[in-house]
N, C-alpha and C positions, 0 to 999 in steps of 0.2 A: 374181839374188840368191835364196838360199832360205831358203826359208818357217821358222822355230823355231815346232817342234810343241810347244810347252809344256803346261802343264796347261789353260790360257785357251782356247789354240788348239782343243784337243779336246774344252772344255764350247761353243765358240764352233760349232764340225764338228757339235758333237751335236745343239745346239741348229736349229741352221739344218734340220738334214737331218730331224727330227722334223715341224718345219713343214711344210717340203716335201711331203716322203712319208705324211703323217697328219694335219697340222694339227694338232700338238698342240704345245701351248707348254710351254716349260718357264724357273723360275730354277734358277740357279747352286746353289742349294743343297739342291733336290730332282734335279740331278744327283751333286752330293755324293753323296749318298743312295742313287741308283741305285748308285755304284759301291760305296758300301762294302754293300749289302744283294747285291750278287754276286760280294763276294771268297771267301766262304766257297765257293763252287761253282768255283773257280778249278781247274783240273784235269779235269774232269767236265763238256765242254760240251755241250750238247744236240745242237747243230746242227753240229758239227765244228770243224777248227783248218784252219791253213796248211800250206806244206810244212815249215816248219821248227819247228812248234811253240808260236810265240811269240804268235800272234794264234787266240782262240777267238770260237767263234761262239754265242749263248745265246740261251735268248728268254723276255724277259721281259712279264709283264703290266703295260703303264704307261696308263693313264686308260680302262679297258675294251675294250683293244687286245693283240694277244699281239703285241710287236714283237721282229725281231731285232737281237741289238746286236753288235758286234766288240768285245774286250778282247784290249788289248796285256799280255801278262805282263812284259813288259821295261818300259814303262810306267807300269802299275799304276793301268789305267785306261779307261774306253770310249772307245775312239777312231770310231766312228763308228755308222752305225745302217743296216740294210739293207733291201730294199722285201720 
């Protein structure tokens, strides 16, 4: 059966792999936050996109950490976060 990537599923992806990779916690509603403080940069990513376009790579400053995140244009949304 597969997986529906919802909006949950990718604060749920974002949340875990934060932890993981940083130990940094987060709520649901300071990832809100993350995404809507980097749609403005939507187009313009620092760190590159995919082959098609649709996933950009950014890096943001989150709890005294320059981390990087993935954003799905199709989305409209951080789908995951990178080491």
């Amino acid at each position: 059966m597969k997986t529906i990537k919802d909006e949950n599923y990718s604060f749920e992806h974002v949340k875990q792999r934060l932890k993981e990779r940083y130990n940094i916690e987060i709520a649901r509603d300071f990832y809100d936050r993350m995404n809507k403080s980097l749609r403005p940069f939507i187009g313009e990513p620092d760190c590159g996109t995919d082959n098609n376009g649709d996933q950009e790579i950014h890096t943001m400053f989150i709890k005294n950490k320059n981390i990087r995140v993935v954003y799905s244009k199709s989305k409209n949304r951080i789908t995951t976060v990178l080491l």
